[in-house]
C-alpha positions in Angstrom: -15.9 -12.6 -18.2 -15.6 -11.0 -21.6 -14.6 -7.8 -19.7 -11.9 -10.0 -18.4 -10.6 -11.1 -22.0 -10.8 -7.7 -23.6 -8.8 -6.2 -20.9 -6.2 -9.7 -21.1 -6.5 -8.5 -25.5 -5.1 -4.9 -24.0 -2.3 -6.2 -22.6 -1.7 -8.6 -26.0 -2.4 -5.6 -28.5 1.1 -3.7 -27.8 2.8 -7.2 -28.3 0.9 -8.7 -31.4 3.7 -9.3 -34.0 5.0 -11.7 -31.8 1.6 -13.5 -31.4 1.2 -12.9 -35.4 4.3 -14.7 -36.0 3.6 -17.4 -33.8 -0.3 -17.3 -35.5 1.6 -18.2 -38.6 4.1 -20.5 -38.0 1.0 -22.4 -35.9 -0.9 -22.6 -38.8 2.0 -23.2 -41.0 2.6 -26.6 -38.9 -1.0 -27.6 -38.7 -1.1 -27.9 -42.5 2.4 -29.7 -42.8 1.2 -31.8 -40.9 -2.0 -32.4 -42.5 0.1 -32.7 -46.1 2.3 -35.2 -44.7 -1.0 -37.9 -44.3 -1.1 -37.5 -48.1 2.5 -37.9 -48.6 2.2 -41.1 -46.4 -0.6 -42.6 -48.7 1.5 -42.0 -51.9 4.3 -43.7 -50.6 2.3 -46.7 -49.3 0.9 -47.2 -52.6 3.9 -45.8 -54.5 4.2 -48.5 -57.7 8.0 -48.1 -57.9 11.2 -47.2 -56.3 12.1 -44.0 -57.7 8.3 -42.8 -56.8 8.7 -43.9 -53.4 12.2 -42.6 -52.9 11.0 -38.9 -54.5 7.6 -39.0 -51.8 10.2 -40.5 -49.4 12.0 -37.1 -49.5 9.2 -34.9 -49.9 7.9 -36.4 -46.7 11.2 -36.1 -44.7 10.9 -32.3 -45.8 7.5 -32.0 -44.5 8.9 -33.0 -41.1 11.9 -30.6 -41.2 9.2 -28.2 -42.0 7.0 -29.1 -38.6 10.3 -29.1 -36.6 11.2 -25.1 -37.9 7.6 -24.1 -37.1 7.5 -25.9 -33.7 10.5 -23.9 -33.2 9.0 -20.8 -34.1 6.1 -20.6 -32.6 7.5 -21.7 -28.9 10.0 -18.8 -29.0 7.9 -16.1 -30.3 5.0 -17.3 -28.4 7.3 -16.9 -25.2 9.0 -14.1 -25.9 5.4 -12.4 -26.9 3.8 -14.2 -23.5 6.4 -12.6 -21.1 6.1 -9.2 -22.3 2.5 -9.7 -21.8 3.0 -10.8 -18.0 5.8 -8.4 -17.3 3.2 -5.7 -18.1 0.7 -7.1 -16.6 2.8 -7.4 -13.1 3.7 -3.7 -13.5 0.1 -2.2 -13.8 -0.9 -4.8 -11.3 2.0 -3.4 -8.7 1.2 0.2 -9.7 -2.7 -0.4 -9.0 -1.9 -2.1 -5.8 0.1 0.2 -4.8 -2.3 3.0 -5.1 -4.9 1.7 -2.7 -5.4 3.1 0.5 -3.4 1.5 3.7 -6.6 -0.3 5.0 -6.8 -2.8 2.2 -3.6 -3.8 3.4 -4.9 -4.2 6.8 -7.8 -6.4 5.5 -6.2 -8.2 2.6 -3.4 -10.7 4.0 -0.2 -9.5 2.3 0.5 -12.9 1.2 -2.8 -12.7 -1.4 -1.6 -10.0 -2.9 2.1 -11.4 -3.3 0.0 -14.8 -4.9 -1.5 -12.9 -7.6 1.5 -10.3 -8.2 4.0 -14.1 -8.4 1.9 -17.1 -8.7 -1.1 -16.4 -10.5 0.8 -14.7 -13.1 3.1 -17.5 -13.9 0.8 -19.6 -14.2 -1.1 -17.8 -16.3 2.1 -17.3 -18.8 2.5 -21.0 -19.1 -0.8 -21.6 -19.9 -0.7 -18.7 -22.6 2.6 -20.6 -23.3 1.0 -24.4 -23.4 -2.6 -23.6 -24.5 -3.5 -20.3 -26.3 -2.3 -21.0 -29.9 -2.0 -25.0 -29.2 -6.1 -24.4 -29.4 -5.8 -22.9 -32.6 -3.0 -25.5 -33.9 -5.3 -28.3 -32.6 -8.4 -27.0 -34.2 -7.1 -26.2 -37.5 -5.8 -29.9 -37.3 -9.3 -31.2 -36.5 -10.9 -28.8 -39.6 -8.3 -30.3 -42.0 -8.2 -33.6 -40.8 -11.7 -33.9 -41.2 -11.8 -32.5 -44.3 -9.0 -35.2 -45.8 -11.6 -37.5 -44.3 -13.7 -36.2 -46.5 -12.0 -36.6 -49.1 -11.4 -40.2 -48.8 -13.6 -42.1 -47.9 -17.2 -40.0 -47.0 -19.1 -43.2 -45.5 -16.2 -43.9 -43.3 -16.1 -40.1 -41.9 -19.9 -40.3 -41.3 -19.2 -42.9 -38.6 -16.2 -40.6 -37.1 -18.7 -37.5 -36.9 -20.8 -39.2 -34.6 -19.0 -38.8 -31.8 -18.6 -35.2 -32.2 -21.6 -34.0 -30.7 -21.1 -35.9 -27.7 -17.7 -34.4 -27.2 -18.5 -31.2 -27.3 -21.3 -31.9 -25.3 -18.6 -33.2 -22.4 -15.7 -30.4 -22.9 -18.6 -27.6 -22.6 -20.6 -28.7 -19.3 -17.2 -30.1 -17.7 -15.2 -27.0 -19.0 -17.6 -24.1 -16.7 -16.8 -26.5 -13.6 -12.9 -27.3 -14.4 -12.8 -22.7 -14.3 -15.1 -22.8 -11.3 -13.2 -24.9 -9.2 -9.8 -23.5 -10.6 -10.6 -20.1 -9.3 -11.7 -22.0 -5.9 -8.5 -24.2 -5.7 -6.4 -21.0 -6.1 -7.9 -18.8 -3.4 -6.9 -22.0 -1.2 -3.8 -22.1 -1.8 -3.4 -17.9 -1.0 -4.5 -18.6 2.1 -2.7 -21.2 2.7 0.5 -19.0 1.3 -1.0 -16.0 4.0 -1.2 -18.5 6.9 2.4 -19.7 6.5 3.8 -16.1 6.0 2.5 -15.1 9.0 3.7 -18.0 11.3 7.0 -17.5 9.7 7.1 -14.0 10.7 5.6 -14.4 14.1 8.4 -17.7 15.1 9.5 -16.3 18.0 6.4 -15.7 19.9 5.2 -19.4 18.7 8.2 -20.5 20.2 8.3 -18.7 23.3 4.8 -20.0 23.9 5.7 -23.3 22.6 3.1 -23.7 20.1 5.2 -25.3 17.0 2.5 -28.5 17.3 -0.4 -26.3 17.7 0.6 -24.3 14.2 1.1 -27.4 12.8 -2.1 -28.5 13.6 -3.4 -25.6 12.0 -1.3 -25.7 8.8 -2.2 -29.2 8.4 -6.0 -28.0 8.5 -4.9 -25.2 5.6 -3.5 -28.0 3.8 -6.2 -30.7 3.7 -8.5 -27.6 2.4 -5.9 -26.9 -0.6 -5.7 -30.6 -1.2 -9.3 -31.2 -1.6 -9.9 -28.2 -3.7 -7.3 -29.5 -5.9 -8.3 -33.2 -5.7 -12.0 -31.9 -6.8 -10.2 -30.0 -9.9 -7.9 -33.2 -11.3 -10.8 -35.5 -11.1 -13.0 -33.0 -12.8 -9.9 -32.4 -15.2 -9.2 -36.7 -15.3 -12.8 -37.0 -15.8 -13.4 -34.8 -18.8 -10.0 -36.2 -20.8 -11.2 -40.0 -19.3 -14.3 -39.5 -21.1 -12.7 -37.8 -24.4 -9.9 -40.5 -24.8 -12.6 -43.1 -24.5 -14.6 -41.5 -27.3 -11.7 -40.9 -29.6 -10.3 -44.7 -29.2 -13.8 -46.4 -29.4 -14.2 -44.7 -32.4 -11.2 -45.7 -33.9 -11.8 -49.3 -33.2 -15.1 -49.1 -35.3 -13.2 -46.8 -38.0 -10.9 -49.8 -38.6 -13.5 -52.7 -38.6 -15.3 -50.7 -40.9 -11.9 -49.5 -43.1 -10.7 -53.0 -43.3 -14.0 -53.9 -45.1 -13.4 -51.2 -47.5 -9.9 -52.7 -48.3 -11.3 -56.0 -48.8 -14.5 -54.8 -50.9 -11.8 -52.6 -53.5 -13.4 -49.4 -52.2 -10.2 -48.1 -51.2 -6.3 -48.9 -51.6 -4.4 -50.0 -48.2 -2.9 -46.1 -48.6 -6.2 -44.4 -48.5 -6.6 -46.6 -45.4 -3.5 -46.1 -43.7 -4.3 -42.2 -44.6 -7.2 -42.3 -43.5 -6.7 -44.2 -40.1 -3.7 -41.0 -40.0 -6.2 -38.6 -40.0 -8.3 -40.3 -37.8 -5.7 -40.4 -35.3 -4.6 -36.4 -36.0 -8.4 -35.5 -35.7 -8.7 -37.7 -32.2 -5.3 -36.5 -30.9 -7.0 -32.7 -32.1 -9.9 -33.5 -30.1 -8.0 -35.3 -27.2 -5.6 -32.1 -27.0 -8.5 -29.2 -27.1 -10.3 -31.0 -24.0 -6.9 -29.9 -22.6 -6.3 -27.0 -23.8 -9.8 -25.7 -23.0 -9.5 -27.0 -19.5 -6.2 -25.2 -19.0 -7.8 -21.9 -20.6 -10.9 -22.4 -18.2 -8.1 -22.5 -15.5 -6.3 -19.6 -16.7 -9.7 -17.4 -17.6 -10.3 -17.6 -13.4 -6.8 -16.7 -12.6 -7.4 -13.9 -14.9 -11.2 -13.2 -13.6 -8.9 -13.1 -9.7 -6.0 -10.8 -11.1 -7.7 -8.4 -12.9 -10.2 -8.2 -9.4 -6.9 -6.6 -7.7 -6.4 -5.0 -10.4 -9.2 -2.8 -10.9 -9.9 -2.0 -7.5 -10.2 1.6 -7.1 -9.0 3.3 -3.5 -11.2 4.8 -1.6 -9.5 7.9 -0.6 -9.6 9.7 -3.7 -7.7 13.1 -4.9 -9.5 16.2 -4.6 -11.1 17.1 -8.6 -9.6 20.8 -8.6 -6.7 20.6 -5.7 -5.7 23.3 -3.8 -1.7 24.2 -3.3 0.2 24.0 -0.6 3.9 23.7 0.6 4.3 24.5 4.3 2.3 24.7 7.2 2.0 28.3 8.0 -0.7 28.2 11.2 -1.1 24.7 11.8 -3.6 21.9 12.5 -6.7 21.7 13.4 -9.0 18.6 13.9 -13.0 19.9 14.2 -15.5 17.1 15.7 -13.8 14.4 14.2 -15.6 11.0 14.5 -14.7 7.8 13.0 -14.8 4.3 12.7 -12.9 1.4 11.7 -15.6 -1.0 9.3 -14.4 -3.7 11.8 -15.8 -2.3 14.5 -18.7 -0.2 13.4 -20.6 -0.4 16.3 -17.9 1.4 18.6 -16.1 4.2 17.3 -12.3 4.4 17.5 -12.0 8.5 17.9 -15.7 10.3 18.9 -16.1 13.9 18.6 -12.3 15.0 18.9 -11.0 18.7 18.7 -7.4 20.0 18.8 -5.6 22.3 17.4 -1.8 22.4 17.1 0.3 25.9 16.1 2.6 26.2 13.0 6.1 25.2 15.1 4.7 23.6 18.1 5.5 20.5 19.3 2.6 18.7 20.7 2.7 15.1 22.2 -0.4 12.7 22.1 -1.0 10.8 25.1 -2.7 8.1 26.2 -3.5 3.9 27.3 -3.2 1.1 24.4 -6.1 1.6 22.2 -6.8 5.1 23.3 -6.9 6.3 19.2 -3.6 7.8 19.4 -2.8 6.1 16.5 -5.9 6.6 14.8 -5.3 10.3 14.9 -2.0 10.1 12.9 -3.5 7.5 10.0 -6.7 10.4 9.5 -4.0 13.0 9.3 -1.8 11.1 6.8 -5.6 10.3 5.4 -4.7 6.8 4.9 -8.7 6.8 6.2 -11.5 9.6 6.2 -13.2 10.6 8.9 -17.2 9.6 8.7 -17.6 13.1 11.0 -16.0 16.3 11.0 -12.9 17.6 9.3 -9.0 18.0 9.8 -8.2 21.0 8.6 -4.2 22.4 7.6 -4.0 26.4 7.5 -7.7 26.2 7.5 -8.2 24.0 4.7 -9.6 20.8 4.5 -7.2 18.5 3.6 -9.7 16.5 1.5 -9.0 19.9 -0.7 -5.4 18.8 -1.0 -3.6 16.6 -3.5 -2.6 13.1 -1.7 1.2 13.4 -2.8 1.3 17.2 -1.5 -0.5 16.4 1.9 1.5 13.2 2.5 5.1 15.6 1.4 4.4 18.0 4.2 5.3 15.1 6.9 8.0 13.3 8.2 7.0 10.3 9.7 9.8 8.0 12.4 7.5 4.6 12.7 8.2 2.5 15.8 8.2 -0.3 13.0 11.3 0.9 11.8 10.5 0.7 7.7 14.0 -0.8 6.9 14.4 -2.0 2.8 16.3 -4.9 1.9 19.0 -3.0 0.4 21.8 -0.6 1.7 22.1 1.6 4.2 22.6 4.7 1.3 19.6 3.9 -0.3 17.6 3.1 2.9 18.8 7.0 3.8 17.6 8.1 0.5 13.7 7.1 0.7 13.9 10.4 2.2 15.0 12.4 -1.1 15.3 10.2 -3.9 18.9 11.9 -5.6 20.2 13.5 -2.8 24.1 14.2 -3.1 26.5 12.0 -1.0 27.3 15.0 1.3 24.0 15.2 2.1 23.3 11.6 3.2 26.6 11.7 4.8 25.1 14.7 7.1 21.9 13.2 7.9 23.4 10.8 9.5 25.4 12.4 11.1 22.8 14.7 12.4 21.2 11.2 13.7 24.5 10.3 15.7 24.2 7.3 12.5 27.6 7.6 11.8 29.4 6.1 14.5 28.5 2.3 13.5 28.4 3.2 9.7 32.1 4.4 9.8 32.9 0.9 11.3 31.2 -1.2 8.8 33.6 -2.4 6.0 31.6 -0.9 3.2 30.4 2.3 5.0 27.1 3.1 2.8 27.1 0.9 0.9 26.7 -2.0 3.2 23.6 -4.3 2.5 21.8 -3.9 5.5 19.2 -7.5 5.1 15.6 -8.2 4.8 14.0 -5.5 6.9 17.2 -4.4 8.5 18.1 -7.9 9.8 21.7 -7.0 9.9 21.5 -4.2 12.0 20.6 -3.5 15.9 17.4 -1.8 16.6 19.2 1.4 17.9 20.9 1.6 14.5 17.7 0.7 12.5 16.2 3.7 13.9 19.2 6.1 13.6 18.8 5.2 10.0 15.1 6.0 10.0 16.1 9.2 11.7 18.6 9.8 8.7 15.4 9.7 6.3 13.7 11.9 8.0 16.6 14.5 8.5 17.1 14.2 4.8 13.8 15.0 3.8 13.4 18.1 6.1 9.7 17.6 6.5 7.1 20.5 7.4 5.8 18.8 10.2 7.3 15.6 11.8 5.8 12.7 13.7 6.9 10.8 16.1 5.1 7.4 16.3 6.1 5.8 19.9 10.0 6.3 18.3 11.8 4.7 21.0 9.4 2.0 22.8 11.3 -0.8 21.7 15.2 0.6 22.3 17.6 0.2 25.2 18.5 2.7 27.7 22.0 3.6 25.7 19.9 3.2 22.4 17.6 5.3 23.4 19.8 8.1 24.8 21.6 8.7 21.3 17.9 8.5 19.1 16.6 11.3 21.7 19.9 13.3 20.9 19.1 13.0 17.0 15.2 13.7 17.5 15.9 16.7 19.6 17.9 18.1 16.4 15.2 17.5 14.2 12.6 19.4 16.0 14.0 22.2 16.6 11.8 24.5 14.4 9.6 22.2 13.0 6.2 21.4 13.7 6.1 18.2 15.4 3.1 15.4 16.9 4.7 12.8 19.1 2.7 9.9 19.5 3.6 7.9 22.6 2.6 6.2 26.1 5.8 7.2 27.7 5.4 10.3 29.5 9.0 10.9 29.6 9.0 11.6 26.4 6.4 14.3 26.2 7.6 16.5 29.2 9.8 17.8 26.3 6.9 19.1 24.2 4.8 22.4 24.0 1.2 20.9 24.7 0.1 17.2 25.9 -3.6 16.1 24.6 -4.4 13.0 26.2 -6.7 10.6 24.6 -8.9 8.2 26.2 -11.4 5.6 24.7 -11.7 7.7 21.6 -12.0 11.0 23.3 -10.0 14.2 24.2 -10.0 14.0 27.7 -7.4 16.5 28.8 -4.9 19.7 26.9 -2.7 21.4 28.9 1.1 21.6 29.7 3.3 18.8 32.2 2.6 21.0 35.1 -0.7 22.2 34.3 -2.0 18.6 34.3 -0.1 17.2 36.8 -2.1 19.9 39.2 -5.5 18.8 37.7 -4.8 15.5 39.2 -6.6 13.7 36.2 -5.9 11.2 34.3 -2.8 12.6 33.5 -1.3 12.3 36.8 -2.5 8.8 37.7 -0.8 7.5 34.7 2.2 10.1 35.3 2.3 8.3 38.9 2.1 4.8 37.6 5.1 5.2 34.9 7.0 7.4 38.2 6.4 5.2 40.2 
């Protein structure tokens, strides 16, 4: 935990004169405050008018005063609070960002989008609401106590007994308020996952008509984020229950006891009314820091759960002294590759496979669902590490190469098409961030993209939707094909590139793809066999393994398995 704080301090440091000023107007109001319980004993026992008038003034001062600071201290506090979190969000994205593609596949995106969104608001309003509120209330509580004090000692000796037992309550019920916080939180990112997912996947619920069924299930996701967080409001009812019943039974006795005081000419009816001020400051102190330390134990487990994603490290790391390269000059090669996904450890998802592929060739990868053809493209972009074996580019090991350099020698056309929520220009220029407008304009022409772009109203510039929405599937991947023109990759891959299009659709993408291998180094990935007759070599993977390399016509003779799945798509 104090890791926790001192890295929270790092992100506070850069932005401390904001903090400083609010520090000082806080403390500035705490002992306003604390001088206007004076100023309301003088007037009480002012002897004349022009006294009272002159304390009347002083006192409305003191207010003004309270007002300024209060004023002070909420806008520097939040202007000091979202620098702090804007920060924080950035380094958080960046680190995110930065970890290898199977966290994504095992961390529902939806978490991540709960920390990066949720957890960090809530984490500025409580910096907002409760970091220098603590300090206001306890510099209220020091000073109150010490007017106390300074009226009347025998009457504060019977306030100070309940201040052991407070603390006694904030401390044991504070550790199980951040406990159950941190619990209540990862609730309600799953919950958050659960409902992204069902959202995205509406039309297969619907085709199978399972709306009641999710529903069922989101109610179960529900009643698990609603009993977390009835657990945390009657820990958090509990311990302020059990404060305010301390602070007012105290009180009571304060005044039976004050009253005799009055009566016995120990003290005026100022010092009382001062003193029954102070009473109520120290209580509403003490009432107040039971919730600020229960929002802090909140917000120290949000921080405990954000600084988690944040410090994750990825586990495919650069190489120490990297090696240089640019372009692939004799080609691929994977040697006895073997490796396994950690959800399926027992059964590995490519075993023992060998390939090469030539500087220039185009090579297709073959095979049934779940073959590893896949597999093979997520080792080469090493988005994973083999556990056996090596991939090797020019005869280096491409663990010897820099990430940004590796992943800059391909060109990668997903089936998922990869469309941004912005327009169709900048979707283009993914591929080469700056590129001039001729050259955009010639991508996409290159990728037979300009025949619906020319009919849109605003050409490039048209705002294409969330992930494309706006656009067909044929033009999604025309766009993709753009990208991919644009950045004028040393090798390009083709992951199963026109599954999901149309005859016609289909037609023009193969048109565009055609121009952009010609010269280039490419891997097609795909189950239709169509496509790979147009390649130089077929490798055909099966259950993990290389089962067969040869050309069309050479493996259509060896009547393998090849052929029968040749026949069956023929057929």
């Amino acid at each position: 935990m104090r890791s926790n704080i001192r890295q929270l301090f790092y992100y506070i440091k850069p932005n401390l004169s904001y903090f400083v000023i609010a520090f000082i107007a806080v403390l500035f109001s705490a002992l306003t405050i604390l001088l206007f319980g004076r100023g309301l004993s003088n007037i009480i026992d002012s002897g004349t008018e022009h006294d009272f008038t002159t304390k009347l003034l002083v006192a409305i001062l003191i207010v003004l005063a309270i007002s300024l600071t209060a004023f002070t201290r909420l806008y520097f506090i939040g202007i000091g609070s979202e620098k702090v979190i804007a920060r924080i969000r950035y380094d958080l994205y960046s680190s995110i960002t930065n970890l290898q593609p199977s966290f994504f596949e095992n961390t529902g995106v939806q978490d991540v989008i709960s920390a990066l969104i949720t957890d960090t608001s809530v984490l500025q309003s409580i910096i907002n609401s409760s970091l220098l509120t603590i300090l206001r209330n306890f510099v209220i509580l020091i000073g109150s106590v010490a007017m106390l004090l300074y009226t009347n000692i025998q009457l504060t000796a019977y306030a100070a007994a309940i201040i052991p037992i407070l603390l006694i309550i904030m401390t044991s019920l504070g550790k199980k308020v951040r406990s159950y916080a941190r619990f209540a939180q990862d609730k309600l990112s799953e919950l958050a996952s659960f409902s992204e997912e069902n959202f995205r996947s509406i039309v297969t619920i619907k085709s199978f008509v399972l709306e009641e069924n999710e529903k069922i299930r989101f109610k179960e996701h529900l009643n698990s984020v609603s009993k977390s967080y009835v657990k945390l409001v009657l820990l958090r009812a509990i311990l302020v229950t059990l404060v305010i019943t301390c602070v007012i039974g105290s009180l009571v006795v304060l005044l039976f006891f004050g009253i005799k005081e009055v009566l016995s000419n120990n003290i005026t009816i100022g010092e009382l009314s001062s003193f029954v001020f102070y009473s109520a400051l120290a209580a509403g102190a003490i009432n107040n820091l039971s919730d600020n330390i229960s929002d802090l134990q909140r917000g120290l487990g949000i921080v405990e759960r954000l600084f988690e994603f944040k410090n994750m490290k990825s586990s495919i790391a650069d190489p120490d002294d990297p090696i240089k390269i640019c372009s692939v000059q004799k080609g691929i090669s994977f040697n006895g590759v073997t490796f396994f996904y950690e959800s399926q450890s027992d059964k590995p998802a490519l075993n023992n496979v060998s390939f090469s592929i030539e500087a220039g060739q185009a090579v297709s990868i073959v095979g049934p669902s779940g073959s590893g053809k896949s597999t093979i493209l997520k080792l080469l972009l090493r988005f994973y590490d083999p556990n056996k074996g090596s991939i090797t580019i020019d005869g280096h090991n491409i663990k010897s190469i820099a990430l940004n350099d590796l992943r800059s020698l391909f060109g990668l056309v997903p089936q998922d098409h990869m469309i941004f929520s912005c327009s169709i220009m900048e979707n283009i220029l993914y591929g080469k961030p700056g590129a001039e407008y001729e050259e955009v304009k010639q991508a996409a022409i290159s990728a037979y993209a300009m025949e619906f772009i020319d009919k849109l109203p605003d050409k490039f510039d048209t705002f294409v939707g969330k992930r494309g929405l706006k656009l067909s599937e044929g033009q999604k991947q025309r766009i993709v094909i753009a990208r991919a023109i644009l950045n004028n990759p040393q090798v390009l891959i083709l992951d199963e590139a026109t599954s999901a299009l149309d005859y016609k659709s289909e037609n023009l993408v193969q048109k565009a793809l055609s121009k952009l291998m010609q010269n280039r180094t490419t891997i097609v990935i795909t189950h239709r066999l169509s496509t790979a007759l147009k390649t130089d070599k077929i490798i055909v993977i099966n259950h993990g393994k290389v089962e067969e390399v040869g050309t069309h016509d050479s493996l259509m003779s060896k009547d393998g398995l090849y052929a029968k799945l040749a026949k069956i798509e023929w057929n």
